[in-house]
N, C-alpha and C positions, 0 to 999 in steps of 0.2 A: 471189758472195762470201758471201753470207748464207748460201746451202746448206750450204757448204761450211764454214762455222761451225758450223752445226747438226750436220751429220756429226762435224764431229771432236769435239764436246762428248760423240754417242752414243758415240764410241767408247771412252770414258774410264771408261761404265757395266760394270759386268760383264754377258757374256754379249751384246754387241749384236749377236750375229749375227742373235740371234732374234729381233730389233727391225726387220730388213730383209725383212718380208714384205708380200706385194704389198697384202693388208689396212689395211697401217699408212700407203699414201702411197694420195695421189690428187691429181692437175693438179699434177707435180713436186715434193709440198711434206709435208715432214713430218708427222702428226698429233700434234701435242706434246701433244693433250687428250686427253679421256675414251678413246679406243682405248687411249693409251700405257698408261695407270693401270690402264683393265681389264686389260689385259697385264700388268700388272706384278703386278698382284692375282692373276691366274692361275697365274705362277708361284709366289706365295706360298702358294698351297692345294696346288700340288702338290707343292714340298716338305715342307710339312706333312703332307700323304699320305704321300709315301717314309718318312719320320721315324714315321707310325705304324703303318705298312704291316710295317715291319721289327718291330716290336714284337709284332704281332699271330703273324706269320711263325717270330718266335722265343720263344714264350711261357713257355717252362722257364726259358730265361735271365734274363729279363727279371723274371719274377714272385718269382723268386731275391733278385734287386737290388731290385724293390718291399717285398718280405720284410723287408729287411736295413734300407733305410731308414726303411719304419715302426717298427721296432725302438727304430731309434738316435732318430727321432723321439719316442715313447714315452718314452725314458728323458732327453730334455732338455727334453719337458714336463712330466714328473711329477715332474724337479726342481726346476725353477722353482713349480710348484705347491707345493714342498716349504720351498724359500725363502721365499717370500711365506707360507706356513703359520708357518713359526717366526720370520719377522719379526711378524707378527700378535699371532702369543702373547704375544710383548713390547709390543707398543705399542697394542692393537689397540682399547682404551679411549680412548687421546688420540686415537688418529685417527677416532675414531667424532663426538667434539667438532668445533662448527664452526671456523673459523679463529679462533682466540681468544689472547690473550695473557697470559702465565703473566707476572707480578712475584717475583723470586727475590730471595734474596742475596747480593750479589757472590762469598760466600768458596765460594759451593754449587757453583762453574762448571757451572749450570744443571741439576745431576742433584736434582729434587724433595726427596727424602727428606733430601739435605744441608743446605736450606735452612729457615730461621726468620725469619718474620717478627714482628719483638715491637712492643708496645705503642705504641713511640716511631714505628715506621716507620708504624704502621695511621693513625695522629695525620697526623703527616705527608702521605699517602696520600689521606689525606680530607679533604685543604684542594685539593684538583684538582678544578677546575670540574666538575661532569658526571661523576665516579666514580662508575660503578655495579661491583661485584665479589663475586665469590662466594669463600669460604677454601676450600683442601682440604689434609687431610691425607695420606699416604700409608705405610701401616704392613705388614709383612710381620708373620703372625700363624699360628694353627694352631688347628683348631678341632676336635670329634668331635660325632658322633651322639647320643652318651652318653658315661658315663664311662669304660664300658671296652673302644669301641670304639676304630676305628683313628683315627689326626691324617691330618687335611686341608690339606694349606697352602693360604693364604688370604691376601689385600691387602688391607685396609681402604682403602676412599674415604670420608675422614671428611668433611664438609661443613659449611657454614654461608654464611649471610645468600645463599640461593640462590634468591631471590625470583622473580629472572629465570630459571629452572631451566636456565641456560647447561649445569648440570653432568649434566643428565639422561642417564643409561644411554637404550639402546635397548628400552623395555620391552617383554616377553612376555605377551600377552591380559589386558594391562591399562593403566587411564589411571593411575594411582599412579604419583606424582613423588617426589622425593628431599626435597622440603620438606612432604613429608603424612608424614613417618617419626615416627615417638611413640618417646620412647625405648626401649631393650633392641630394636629389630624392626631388620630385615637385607634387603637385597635381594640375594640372591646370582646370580651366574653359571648360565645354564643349565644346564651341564655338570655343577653339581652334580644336579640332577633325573636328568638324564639316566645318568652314572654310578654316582651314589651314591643311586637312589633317595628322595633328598629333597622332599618337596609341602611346598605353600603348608600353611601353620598348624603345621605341624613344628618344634619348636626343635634349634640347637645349641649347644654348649658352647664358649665362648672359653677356652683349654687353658692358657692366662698366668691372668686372671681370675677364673677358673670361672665370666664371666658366663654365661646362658643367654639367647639372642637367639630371636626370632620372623622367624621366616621370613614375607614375607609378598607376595611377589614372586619374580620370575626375571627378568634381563635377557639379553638378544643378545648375544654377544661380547664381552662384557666380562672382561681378560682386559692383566696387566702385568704384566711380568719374569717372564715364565714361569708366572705367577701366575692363576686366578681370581679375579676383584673380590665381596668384600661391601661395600657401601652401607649406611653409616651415618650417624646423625648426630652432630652434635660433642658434643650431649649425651650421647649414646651412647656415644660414643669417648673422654670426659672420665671418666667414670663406671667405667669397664675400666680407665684408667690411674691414677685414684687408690688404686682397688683394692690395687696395688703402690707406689704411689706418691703417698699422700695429699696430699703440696703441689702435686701437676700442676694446672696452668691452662690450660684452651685455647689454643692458638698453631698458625695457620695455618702448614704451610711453602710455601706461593704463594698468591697472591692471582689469581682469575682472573679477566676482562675481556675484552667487547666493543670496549670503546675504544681507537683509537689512539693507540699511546702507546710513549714510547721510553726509553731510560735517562737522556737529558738531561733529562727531567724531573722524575725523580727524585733521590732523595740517592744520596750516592757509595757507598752501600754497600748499594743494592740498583741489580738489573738486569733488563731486560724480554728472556724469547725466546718465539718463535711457535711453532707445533707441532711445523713440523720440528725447529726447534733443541731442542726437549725431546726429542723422541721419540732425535734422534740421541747423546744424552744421558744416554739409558736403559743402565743398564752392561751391554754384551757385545753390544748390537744392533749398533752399527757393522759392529765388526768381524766378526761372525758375517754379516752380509746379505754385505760385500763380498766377503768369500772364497767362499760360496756362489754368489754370482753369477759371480764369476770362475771358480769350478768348473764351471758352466752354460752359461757363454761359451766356453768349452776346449772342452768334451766336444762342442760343436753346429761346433766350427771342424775336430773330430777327424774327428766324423762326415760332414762334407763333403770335407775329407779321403780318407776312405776310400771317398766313392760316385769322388771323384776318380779312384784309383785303380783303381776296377773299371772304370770306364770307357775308362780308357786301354786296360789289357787285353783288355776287347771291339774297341776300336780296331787294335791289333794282330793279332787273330784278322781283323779285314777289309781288310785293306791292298789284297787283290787286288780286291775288288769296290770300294774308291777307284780302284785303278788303270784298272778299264774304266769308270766315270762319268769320270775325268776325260778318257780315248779317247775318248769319246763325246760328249764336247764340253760336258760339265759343270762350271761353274768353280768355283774356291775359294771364291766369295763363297757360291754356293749348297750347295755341299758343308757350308759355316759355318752355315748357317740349316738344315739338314737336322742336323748334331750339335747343335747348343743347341736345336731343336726339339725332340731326340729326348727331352736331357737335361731340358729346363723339363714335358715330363709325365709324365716318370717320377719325377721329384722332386716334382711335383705330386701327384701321385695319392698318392705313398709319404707325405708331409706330410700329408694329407686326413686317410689311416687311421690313423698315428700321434697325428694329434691328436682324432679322432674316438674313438680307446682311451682314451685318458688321460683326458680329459673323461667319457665313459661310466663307467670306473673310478669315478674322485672321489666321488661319491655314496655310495658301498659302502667307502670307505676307514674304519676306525674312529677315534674321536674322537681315541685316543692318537697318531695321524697328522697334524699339522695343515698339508692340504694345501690349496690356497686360489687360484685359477686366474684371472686376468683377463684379457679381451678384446685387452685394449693388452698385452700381456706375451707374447698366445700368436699375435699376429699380427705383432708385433716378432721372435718367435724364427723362425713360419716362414716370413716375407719374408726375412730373412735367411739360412734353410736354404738355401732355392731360390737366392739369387743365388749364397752363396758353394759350391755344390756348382757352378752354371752354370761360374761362375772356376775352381772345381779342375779339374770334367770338359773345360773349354773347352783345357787347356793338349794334350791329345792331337790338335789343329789342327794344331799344331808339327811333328808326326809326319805327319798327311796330307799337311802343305803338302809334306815334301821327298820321296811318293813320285810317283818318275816310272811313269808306267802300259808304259811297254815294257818296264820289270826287272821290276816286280809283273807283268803278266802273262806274263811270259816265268820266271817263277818264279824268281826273282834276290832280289825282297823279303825283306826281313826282318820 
C-alpha cells in the first residue's frame, strides 16, 4: 500500500518515466534521496545546455536580439541617469544636508524662499529647551567676471549662527567652513571653476549690487533650482541688500535644526518639514521627477515588450523542432525551463552590456548633461528588465503547449 502511494505521487511529477530506472530502486523501494535529487539536478543542466546549445547553434539571430536589447537597455539607463541628473540640479544642496529640520512659515506651504521668519517668531523659538539652529537665506541672483562680461545665474546660501556647521557644503581641497566667511568672500559651486574658469583669489561681481565678492573656496554639488550655489554670510548678504535697499534687516527664511521637533510646538503660524518635504517643495522638481520616471518606467515595459515579441516569432520559426522533443518524450514542464532558460541569458547578457555602456559613457558626458547613476536605480531597472521580458517572452508557451508533434511534424503546423 506504501509502494503504491509512492508510485502515484511520482506520477504526478513531470516526465516520471525517466524516474523508473533500474539506478533509482533497490530491495523494491524507491530512492526518494540523494539519487532522486541528483537526477533531478541532471536534468536541470541539461536543459540549461539545450537552451545554450541553441544559442551558440544560431549566433546571427541571437546576437541580433542581444544587439537590440543592449540598445533598449542603454537608453532606459542613461535616462534614469538623466532623471536623477536633473532631479539633483534641483535639490542636490538639501540633500547633501544631514536629516535636518527646516522651521518655515505656515503661509510659505514649505517652498524656502516664501517663507520669513521675523523677530517675534526667533523670540519665541528661543524659549524651547535645547534650541540649537542655524538661519538661511535663499536668493536667486546673477553675477559676471567683470563688468562687461557675460551674467552667471547664481543662488545665494546666505547663513548665520551656524556654529554647529549643520549648513556646511561638501568642501573642495579644503577645511574652510561657512562660519570662517569674512564678509564680501563667496564659496561657489564647482562648476563655476570648472566651466567658467574661475580660481580661488578671483573676484566676481554681484550684477543687482555691484558688490565684488572673493572667491575663496569651491564646493561639491552644490547646486538648487537649477541653480549653482554661492555661500555667503548674512553679513554679506545684508550688505548687497541695503545697497538697493537701505532699511533691509537680516531675516532668516528658515531656521535649521538637529532637533526634534514638530509644528505642535510651535505657534500657529510657523511649520516644521524634513528634507524630503522641502526638496519636494522645490518648484517643478515634483512634477518634473515623476513624469520622467514615468517616461523610464514605459520605455523599459516597451522594451520588454518588444524582446517579447521577437521571441514569440523565433518560437514560431520552431514549432517543428517542439513537435519532435515533444515525440521524443519531452514534456511541457521541461520544454518551460528550456524557453525561460533561453530567455533569462539572453536578457542577461543583453542587461550586462547595456548597462556596462551607460556607466562607461557617464564619465565622458559634459557637465551641461546632468546624468547621475545609482546602484539602487540601476539594479531596480534591470531586475525588472529580466523578469518583465521573462513575462513577455514566456506568453509564446501558449503557442508550444497547443502544438501536437504529429501535425508539426507531418508539416500541418503553423
Amino acid at each position: 500500500m506504501e509502494y503504491s502511494k509512492q508510485i502515484r505521487f511520482l506520477h504526478t511529477l513531470p516526465n516520471t518515466s525517466l524516474l523508473f530506472s533500474p539506478n533509482l530502486w533497490y530491495d523494491g523501494r524507491v530512492c526518494l534521496g540523494a539519487k532522486l535529487l541528483e537526477h533531478l539536478r541532471t536534468k536541470r543542466r541539461t536543459n540549461m545546455k539545450i537552451a545554450w546549445n541553441e544559442i551558440k547553434y544560431q549566433p546571427k539571430k541571437f546576437i541580433l536580439i542581444e544587439l537590440l536589447i543592449t540598445i533598449l537597455m542603454f537608453m532606459v539607463v542613461f535616462l534614469s541617469g538623466l532623471t536623477n541628473g536633473l532631479g539633483r540640479s534641483v535639490s542636490a544642496q538639501i540633500d547633501n544636508y544631514e536629516a535636518l529640520h527646516y522651521i518655515l512659515s505656515t503661509d510659505s506651504e514649505g517652498i524656502i524662499p516664501f517663507s520669513t521668519i521675523t523677530t517675534k517668531d526667533l523670540d519665541e523659538i528661543n524659549k524651547i529647551e535645547g534650541m540649537d539652529y542655524s538661519g538661511l537665506s535663499i536668493q536667486r541672483a546673477t553675477i559676471s567676471k567683470t563688468e562687461d562680461s557675460n551674467t552667471l545665474d547664481i543662488t545665494y546660501f546666505a547663513t548665520d549662527h551656524n556654529e554647529e556647521e549643520i549648513l556646511n557644503p561638501i568642501m573642495e581641497d579644503t577645511d574652510l567652513k561657512i562660519s570662517d566667511l569674512k564678509k564680501n568672500e563667496v564659496i561657489l559651486d564647482h562648476s563655476f571653476k570648472e566651466d567658467e574658469g574661475i580660481q580661488v583669489g578671483d573676484q566676481v561681481i554681484d550684477k543687482t549690487s555691484k558688490q565684488k565678492l572673493k572667491v575663496v573656496a569651491f564646493a561639491t554639488n552644490a547646486k538648487y533650482g537649477y541653480s549653482e550655489i554661492g555661500f555667503i554670510s548674512s553679513e554679506t548678504y545684508t550688505g548687497m541688500r541695503q545697497k538697493t535697499d537701505p532699511s533691509y534687516q537680516w531675516q532668516a527664511q528658515t531656521l535649521v535644526t538637529k532637533k526634534s521637533i514638530t509644528s505642535s510646538d510651535l505657534a500657529s503660524n510657523l511649520m516644521v518639514a524634513d528634507k524630503k518635504q522641502v526638496i519636494d517643495k522645490i518648484p517643478g522638481y515634483k512634477a518634473q521627477n515623476l513624469t520622467l520616471r514615468m517616461i523610464t518606467w514605459v520605455l523599459l515595459l516597451a522594451s520588454s515588450a518588444i524582446l517579447g515579441v521577437f521571441f514569440y516569432i523565433l518560437t514560431l520559426q520552431k514549432l517543428k523542432q517542439f513537435g519532435v522533443l515533444k515525440a521524443i518524450g519531452m514534456s511541457m514542464s521541461q520544454i518551460t525551463y528550456v524557453q525561460l532558460s533561453q530567455l533569462t541569458i539572453i536578457s542577461l547578457i543583453g542587461v550586462l552590456l547595456g548597462l556596462g555602456l551607460a556607466t562607461m559613457m557617464a564619465p565622458f558626458l559634459p557637465n551641461s548633461v546632468p546624468s547621475f547613476m545609482t546602484l539602487k536605480d540601476n539594479l531596480t531597472i534591470s531586475v525588472s528588465f529580466i523578469l518583465t521580458s521573462i513575462l513577455c517572452g514566456a506568453l509564446s508557451l501558449v503557442k508550444i503547449k497547443k502544438v501536437d508533434p504529429i501535425e508539426v511534424i507531418g508539416g500541418n503546423g503553423e
